[in-house]
PDB file with one MODEL, atoms N, CA, C and O in Angstrom:
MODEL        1
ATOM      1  N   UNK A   1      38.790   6.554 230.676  1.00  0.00           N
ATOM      2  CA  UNK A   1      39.401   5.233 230.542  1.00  0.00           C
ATOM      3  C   UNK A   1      40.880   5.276 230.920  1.00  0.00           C
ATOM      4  O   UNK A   1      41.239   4.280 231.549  1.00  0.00           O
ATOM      5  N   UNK A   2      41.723   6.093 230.712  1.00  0.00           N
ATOM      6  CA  UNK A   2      42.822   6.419 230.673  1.00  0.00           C
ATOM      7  C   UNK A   2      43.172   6.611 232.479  1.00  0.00           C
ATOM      8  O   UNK A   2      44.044   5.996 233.093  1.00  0.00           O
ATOM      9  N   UNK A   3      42.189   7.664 233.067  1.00  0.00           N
ATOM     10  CA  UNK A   3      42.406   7.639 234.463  1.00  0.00           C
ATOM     11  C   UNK A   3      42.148   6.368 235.229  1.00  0.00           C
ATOM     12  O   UNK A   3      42.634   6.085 236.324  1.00  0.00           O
ATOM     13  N   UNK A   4      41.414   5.722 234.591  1.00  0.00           N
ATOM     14  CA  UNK A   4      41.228   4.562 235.254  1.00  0.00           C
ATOM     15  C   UNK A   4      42.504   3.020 235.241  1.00  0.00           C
ATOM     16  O   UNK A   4      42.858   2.225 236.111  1.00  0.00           O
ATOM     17  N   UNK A   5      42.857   3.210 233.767  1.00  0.00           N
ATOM     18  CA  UNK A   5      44.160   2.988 233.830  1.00  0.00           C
ATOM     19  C   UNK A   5      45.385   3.620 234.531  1.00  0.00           C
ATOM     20  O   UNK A   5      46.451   3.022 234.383  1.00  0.00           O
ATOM     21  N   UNK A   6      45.381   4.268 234.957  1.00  0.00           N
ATOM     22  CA  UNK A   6      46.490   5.344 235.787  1.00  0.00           C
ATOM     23  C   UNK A   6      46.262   4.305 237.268  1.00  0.00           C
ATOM     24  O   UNK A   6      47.129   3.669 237.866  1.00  0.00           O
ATOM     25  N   UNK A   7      44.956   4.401 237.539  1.00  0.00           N
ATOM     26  CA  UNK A   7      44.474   4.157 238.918  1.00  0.00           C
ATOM     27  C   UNK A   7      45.139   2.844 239.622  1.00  0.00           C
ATOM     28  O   UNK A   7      45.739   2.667 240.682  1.00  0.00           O
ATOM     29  N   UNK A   8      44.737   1.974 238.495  1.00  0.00           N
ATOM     30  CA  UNK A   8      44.671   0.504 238.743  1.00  0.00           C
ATOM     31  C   UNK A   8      46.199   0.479 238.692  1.00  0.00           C
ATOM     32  O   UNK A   8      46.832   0.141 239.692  1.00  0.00           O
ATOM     33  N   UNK A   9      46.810   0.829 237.553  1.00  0.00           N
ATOM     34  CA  UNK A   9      48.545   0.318 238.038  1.00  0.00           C
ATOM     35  C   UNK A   9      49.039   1.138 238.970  1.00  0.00           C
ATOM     36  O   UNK A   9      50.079   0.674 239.439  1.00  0.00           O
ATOM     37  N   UNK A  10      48.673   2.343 239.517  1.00  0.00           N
ATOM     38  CA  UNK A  10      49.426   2.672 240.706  1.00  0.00           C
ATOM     39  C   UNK A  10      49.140   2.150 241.574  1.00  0.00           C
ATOM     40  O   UNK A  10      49.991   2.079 242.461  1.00  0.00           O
ATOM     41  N   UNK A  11      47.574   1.388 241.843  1.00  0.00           N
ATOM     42  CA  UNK A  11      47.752   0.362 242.707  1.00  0.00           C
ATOM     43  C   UNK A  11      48.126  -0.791 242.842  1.00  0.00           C
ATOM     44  O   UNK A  11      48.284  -1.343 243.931  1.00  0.00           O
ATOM     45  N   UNK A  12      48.374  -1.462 241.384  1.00  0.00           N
ATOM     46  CA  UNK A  12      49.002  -2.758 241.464  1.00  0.00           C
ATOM     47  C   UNK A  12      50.597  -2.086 241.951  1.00  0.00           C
ATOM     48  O   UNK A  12      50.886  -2.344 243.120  1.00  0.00           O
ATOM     49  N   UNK A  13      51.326  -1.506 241.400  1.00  0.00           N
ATOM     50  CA  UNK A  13      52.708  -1.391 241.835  1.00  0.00           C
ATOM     51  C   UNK A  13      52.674  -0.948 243.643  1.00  0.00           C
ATOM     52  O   UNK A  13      53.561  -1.239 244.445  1.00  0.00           O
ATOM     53  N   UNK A  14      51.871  -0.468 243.836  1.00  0.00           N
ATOM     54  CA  UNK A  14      51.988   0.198 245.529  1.00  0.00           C
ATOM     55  C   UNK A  14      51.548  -0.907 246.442  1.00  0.00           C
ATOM     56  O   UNK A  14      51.616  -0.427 247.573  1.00  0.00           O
ATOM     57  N   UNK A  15      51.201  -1.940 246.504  1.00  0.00           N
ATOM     58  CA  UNK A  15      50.922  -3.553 246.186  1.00  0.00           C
ATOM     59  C   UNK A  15      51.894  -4.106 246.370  1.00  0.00           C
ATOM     60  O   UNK A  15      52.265  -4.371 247.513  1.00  0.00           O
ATOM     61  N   UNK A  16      52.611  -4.450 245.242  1.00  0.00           N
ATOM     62  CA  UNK A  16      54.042  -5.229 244.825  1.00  0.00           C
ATOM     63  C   UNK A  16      55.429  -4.612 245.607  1.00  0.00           C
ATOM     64  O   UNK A  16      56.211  -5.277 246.286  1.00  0.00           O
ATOM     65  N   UNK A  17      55.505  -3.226 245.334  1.00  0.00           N
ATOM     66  CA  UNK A  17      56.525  -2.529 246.385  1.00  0.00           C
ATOM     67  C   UNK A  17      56.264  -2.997 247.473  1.00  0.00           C
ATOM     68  O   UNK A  17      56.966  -3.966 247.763  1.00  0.00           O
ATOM     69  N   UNK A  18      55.163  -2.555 248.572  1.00  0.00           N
ATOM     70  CA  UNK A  18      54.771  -2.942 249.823  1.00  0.00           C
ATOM     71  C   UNK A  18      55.214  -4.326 250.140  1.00  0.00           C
ATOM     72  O   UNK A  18      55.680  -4.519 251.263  1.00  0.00           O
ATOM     73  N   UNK A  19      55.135  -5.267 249.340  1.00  0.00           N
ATOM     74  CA  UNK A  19      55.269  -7.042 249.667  1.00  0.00           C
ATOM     75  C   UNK A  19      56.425  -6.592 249.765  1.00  0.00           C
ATOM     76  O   UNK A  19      56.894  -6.237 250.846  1.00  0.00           O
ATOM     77  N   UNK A  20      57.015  -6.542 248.733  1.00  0.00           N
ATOM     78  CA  UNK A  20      58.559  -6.726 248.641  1.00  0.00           C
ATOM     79  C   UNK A  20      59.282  -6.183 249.426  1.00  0.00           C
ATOM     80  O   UNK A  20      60.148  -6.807 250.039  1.00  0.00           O
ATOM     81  N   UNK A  21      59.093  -5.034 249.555  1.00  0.00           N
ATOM     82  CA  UNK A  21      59.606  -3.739 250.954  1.00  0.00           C
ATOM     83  C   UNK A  21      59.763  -4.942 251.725  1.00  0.00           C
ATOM     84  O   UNK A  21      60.765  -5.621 251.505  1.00  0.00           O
ATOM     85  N   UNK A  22      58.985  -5.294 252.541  1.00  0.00           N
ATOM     86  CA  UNK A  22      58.655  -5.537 253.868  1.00  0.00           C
ATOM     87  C   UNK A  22      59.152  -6.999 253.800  1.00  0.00           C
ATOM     88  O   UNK A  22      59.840  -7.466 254.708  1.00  0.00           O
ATOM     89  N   UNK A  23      58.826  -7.649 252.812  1.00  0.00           N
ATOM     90  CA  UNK A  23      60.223  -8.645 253.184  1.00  0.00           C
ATOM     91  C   UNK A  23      61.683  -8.555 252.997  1.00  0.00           C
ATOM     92  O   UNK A  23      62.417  -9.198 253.747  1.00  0.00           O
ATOM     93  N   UNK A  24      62.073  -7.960 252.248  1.00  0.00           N
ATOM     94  CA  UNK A  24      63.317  -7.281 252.197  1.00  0.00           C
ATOM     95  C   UNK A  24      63.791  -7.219 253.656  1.00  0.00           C
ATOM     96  O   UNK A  24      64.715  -7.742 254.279  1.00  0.00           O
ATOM     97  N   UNK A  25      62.696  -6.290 253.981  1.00  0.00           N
ATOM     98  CA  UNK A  25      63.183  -5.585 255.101  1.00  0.00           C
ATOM     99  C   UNK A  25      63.521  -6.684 256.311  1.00  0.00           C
ATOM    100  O   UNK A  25      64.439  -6.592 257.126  1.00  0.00           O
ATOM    101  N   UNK A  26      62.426  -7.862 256.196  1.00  0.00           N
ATOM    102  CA  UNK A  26      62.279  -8.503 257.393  1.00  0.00           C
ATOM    103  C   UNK A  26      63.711  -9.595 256.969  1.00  0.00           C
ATOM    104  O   UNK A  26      64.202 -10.289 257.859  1.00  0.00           O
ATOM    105  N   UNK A  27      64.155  -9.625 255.837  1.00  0.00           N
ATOM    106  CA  UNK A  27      65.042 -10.557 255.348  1.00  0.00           C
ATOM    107  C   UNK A  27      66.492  -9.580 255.474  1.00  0.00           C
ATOM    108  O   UNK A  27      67.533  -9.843 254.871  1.00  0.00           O
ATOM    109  N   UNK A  28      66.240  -8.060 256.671  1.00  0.00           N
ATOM    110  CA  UNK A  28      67.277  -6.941 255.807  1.00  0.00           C
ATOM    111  C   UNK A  28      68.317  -7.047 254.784  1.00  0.00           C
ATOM    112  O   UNK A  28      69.513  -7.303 254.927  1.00  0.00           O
ATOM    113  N   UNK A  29      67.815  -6.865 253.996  1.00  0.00           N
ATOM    114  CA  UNK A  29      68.416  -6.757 252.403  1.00  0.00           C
ATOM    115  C   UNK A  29      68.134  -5.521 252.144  1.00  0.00           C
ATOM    116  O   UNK A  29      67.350  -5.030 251.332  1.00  0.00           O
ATOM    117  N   UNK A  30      68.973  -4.965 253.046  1.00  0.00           N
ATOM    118  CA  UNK A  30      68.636  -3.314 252.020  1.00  0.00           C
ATOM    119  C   UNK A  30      69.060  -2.336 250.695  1.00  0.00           C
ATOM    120  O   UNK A  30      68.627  -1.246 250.320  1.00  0.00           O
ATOM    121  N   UNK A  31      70.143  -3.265 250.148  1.00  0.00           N
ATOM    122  CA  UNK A  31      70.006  -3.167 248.939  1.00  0.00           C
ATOM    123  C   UNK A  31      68.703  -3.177 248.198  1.00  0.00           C
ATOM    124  O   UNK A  31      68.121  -2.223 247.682  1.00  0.00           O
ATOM    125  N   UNK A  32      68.328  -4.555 248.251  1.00  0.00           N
ATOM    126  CA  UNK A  32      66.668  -4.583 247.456  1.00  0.00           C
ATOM    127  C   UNK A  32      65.741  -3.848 248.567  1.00  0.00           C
ATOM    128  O   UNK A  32      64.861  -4.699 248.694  1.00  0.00           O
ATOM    129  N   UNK A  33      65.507  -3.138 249.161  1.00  0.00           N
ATOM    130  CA  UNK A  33      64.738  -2.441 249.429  1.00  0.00           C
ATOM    131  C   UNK A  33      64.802  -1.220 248.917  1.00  0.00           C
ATOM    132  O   UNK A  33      63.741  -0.657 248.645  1.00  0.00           O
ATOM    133  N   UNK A  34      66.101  -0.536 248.671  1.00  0.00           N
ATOM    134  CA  UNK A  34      66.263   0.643 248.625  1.00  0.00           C
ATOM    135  C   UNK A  34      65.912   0.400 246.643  1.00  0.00           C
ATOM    136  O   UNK A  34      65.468   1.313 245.946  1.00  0.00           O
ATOM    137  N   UNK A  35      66.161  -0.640 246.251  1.00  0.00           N
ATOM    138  CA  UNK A  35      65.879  -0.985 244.597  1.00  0.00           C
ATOM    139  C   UNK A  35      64.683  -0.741 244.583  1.00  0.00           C
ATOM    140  O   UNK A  35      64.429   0.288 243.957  1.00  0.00           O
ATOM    141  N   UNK A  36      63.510  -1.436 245.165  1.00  0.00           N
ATOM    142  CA  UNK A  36      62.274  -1.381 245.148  1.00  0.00           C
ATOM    143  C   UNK A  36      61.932  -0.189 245.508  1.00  0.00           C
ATOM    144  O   UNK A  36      60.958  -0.098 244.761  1.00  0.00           O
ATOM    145  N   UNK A  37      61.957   0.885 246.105  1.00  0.00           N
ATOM    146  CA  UNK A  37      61.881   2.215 246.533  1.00  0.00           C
ATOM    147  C   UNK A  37      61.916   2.921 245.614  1.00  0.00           C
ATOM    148  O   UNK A  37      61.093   3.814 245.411  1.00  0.00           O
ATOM    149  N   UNK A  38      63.156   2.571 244.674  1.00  0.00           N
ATOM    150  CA  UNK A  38      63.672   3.940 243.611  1.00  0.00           C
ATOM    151  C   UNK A  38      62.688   3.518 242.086  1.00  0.00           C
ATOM    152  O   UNK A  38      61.872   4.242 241.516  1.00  0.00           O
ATOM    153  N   UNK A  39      63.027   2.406 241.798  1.00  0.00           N
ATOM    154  CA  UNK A  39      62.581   2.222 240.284  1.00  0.00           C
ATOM    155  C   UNK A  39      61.605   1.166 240.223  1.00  0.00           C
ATOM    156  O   UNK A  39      61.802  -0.041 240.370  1.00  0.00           O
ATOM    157  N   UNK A  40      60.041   2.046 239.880  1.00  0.00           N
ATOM    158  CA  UNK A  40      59.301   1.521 239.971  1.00  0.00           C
ATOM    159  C   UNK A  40      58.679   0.922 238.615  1.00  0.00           C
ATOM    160  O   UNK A  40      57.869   1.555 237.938  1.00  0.00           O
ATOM    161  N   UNK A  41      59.195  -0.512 238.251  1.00  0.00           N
ATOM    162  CA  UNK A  41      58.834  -1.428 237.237  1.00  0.00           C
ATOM    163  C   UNK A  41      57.482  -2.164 237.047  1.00  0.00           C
ATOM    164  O   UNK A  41      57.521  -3.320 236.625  1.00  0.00           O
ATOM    165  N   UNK A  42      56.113  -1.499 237.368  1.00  0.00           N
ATOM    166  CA  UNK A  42      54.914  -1.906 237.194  1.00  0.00           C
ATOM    167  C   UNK A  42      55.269  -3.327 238.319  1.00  0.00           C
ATOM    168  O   UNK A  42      54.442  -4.235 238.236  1.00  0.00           O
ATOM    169  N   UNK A  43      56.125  -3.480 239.062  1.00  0.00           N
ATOM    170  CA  UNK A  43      56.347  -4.856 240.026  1.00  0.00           C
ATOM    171  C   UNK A  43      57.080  -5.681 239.678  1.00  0.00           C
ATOM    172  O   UNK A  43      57.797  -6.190 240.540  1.00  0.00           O
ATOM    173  N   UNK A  44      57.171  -6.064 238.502  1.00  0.00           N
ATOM    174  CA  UNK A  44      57.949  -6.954 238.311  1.00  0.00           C
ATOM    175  C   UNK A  44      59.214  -7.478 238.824  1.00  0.00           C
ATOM    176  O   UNK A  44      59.631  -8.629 238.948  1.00  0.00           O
ATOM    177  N   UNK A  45      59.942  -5.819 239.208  1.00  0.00           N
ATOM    178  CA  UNK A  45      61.153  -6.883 239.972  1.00  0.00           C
ATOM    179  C   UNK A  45      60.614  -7.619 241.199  1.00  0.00           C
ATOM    180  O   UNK A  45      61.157  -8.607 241.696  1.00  0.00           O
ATOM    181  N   UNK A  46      59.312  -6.947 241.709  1.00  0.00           N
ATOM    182  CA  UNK A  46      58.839  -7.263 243.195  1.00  0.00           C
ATOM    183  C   UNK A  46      58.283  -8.601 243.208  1.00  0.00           C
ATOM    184  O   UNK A  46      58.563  -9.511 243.988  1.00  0.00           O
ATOM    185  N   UNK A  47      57.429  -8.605 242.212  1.00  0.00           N
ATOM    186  CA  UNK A  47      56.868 -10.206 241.993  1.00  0.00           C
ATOM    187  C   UNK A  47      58.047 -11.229 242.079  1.00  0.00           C
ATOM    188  O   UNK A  47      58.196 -11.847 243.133  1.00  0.00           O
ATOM    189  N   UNK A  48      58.913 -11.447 241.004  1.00  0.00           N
ATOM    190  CA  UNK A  48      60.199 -12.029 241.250  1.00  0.00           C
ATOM    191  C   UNK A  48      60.684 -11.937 242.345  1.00  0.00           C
ATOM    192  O   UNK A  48      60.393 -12.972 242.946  1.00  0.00           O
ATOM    193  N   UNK A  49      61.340 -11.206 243.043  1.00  0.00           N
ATOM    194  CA  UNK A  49      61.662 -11.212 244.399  1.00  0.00           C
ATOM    195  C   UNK A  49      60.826 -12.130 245.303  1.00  0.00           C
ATOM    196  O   UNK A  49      61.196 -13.187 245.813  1.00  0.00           O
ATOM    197  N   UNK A  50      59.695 -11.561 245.400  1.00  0.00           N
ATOM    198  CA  UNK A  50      58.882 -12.302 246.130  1.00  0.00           C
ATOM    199  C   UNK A  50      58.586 -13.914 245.617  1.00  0.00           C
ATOM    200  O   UNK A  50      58.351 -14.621 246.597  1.00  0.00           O
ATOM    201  N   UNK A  51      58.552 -14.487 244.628  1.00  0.00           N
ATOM    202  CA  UNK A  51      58.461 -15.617 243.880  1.00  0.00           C
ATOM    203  C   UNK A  51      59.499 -16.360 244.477  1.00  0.00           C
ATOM    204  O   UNK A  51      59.332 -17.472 244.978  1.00  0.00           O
ATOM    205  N   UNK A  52      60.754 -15.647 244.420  1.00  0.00           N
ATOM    206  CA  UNK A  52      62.205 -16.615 245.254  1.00  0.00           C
ATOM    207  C   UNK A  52      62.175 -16.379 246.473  1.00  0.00           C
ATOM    208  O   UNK A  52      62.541 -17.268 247.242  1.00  0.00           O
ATOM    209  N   UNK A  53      61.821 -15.374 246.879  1.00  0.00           N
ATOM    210  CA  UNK A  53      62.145 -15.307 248.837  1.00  0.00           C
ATOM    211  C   UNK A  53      61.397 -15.841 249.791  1.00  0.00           C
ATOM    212  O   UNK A  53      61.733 -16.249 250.903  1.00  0.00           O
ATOM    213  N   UNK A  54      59.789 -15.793 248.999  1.00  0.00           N
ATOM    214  CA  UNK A  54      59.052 -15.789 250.081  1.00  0.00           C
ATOM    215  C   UNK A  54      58.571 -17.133 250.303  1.00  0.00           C
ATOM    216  O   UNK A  54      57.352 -17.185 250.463  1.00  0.00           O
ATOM    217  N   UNK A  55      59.070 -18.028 250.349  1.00  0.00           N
ATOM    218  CA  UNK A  55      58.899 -19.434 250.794  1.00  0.00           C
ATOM    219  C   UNK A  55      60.594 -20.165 251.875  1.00  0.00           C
ATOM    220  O   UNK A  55      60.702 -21.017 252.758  1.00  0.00           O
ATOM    221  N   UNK A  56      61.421 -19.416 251.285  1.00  0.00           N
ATOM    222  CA  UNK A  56      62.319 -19.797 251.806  1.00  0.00           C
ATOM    223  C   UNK A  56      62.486 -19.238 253.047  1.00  0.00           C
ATOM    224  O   UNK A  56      61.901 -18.155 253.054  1.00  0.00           O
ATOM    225  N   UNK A  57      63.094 -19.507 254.267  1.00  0.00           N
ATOM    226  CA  UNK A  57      63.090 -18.886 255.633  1.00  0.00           C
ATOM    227  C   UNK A  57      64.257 -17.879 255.365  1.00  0.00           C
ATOM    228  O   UNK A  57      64.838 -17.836 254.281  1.00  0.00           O
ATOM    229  N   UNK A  58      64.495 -17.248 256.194  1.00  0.00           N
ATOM    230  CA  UNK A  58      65.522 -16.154 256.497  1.00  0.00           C
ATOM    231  C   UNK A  58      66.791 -17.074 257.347  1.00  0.00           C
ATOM    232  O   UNK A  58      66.652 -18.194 257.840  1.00  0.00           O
ATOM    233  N   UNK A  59      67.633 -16.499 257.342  1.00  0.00           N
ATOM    234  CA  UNK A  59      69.398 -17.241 258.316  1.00  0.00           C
ATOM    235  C   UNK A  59      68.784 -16.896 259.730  1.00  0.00           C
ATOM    236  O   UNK A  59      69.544 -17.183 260.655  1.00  0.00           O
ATOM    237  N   UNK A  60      67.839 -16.463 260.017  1.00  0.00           N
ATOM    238  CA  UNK A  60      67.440 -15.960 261.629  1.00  0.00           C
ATOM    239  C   UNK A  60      66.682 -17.087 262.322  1.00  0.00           C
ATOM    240  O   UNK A  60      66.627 -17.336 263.526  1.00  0.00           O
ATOM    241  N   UNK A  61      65.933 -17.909 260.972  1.00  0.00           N
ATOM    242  CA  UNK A  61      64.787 -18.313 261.420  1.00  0.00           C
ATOM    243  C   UNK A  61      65.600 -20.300 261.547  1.00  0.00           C
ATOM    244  O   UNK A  61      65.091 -21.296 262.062  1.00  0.00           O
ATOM    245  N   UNK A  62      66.660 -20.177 260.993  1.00  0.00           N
ATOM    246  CA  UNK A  62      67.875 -21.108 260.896  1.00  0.00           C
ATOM    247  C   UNK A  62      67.949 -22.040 262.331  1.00  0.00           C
ATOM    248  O   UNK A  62      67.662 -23.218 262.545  1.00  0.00           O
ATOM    249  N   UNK A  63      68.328 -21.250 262.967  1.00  0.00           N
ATOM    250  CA  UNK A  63      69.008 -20.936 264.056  1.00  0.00           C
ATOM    251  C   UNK A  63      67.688 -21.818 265.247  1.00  0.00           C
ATOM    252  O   UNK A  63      66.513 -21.541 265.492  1.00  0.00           O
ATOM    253  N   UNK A  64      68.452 -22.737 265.656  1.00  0.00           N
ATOM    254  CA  UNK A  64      67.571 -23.169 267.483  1.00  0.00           C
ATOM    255  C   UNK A  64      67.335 -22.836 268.072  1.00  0.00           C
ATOM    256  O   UNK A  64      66.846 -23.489 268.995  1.00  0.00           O
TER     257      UNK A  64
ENDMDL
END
């Protein structure tokens, strides 16, 4: 039971990093990328992150 718990949150967090990574990245914010990299909070900072970023466009996408 226990491994199976192990299982499932290393995949929910490897999940949540991945989203977040990669918009970070596409938003380069590498501050929060390099956050999401180091300290891994079961997602939560990632969910949040993603909750505010990922609807809003990037300053690239701004632009004519």
């Amino acid at each position: 039971m226990l491994i199976a718990l192990i299982i499932v949150l290393s995949i929910w967090e490897v999940y949540w990093t991945y989203q977040a990574c990669w918009l970070a990245s596409q938003r380069d914010e590498k501050k929060w990328f390099l956050f999401f990299l180091v300290f891994n909070l079961l997602g939560i900072p990632e969910i949040l992150y993603l909750r505010k970023w990922k609807k809003v466009p990037s300053s690239d996408t701004l632009l004519p």
